[in-house]
C-alpha positions as CSV (number, residue, x, y, z in Angstrom):
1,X,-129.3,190.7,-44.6
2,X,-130.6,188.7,-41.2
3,X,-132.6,185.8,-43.2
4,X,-129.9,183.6,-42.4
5,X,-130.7,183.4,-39.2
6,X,-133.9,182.7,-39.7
7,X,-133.0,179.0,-40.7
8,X,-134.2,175.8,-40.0
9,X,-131.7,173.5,-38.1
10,X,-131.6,170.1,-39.9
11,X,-132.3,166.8,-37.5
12,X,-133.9,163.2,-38.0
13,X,-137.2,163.8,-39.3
14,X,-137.2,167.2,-40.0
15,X,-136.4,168.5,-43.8
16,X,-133.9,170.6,-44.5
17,X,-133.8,173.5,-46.7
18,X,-133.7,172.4,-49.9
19,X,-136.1,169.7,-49.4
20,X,-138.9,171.8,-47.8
21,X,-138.2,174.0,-51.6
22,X,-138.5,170.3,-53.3
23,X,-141.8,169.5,-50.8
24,X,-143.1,172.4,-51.8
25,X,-142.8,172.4,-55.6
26,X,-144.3,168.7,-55.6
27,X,-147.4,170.4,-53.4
28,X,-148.0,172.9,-56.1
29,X,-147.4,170.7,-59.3
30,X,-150.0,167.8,-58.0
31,X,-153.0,170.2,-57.0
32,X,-152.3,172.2,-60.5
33,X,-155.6,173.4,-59.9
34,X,-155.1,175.1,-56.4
35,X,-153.1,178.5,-56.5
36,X,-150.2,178.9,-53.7
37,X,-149.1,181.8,-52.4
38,X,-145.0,181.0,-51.2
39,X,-144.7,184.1,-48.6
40,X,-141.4,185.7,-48.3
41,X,-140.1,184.6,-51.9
42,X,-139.9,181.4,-50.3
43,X,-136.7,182.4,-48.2
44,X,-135.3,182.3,-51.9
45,X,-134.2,186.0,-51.4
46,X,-130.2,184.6,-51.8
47,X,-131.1,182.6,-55.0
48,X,-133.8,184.7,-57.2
49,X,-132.6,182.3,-60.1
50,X,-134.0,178.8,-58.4
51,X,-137.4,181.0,-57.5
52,X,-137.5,182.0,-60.7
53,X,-137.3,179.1,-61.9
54,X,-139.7,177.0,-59.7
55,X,-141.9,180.2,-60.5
56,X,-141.4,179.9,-64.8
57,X,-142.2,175.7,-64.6
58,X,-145.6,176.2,-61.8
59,X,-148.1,178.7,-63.5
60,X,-150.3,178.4,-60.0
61,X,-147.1,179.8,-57.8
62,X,-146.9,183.1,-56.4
63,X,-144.1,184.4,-54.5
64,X,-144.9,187.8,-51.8
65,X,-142.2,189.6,-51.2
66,X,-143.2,190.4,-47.5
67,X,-140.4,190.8,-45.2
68,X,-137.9,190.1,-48.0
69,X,-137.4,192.7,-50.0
70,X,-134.8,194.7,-48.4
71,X,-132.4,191.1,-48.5
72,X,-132.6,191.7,-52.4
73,X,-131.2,194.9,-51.6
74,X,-127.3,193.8,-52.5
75,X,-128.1,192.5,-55.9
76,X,-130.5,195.3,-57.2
77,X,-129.9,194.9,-60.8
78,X,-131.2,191.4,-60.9
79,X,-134.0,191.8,-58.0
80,X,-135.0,194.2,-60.8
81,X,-135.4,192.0,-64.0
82,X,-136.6,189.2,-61.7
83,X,-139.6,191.6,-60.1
84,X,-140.2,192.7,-64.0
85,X,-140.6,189.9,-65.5
């Protein structure tokens, strides 16, 4: 449970965490056509919902799970629906 240390420390210029998800979901919806790979469930691993739902409304997003799966390791019954489905 160490990826919040891994964070990115907002100043002038520099997006913060919810915009580089936003930045990133723009990226992929105007190249529809170009597949992205997110690596390490985009540093979603504390909010599988939001992936999941970037993930349902962007057919040519994929999320690895490098790195991040043991951080889904204290909600396992939902880590398990969301890797299902």
């Amino acid at each position: 449970m160490n990826a919040y240390t891994w964070r990115i420390t907002v100043k002038p210029g520099i997006l913060g965490y919810r915009e580089l998800i936003a930045s990133l979901e723009r990226a992929v919806k105007t190249n529809p056509n170009t597949m992205f790979f997110a690596c390490h469930l985009t540093n979603q691993c504390n909010d599988l919902s939001s992936l999941g739902e970037i993930l349902d409304r962007n057919a040519n997003l994929y999320a690895d799970i490098g790195a991040r799966y043991a951080e889904t390791a204290c909600i396992p019954r939902f880590a398990s629906q969301f890797f299902d489905k």
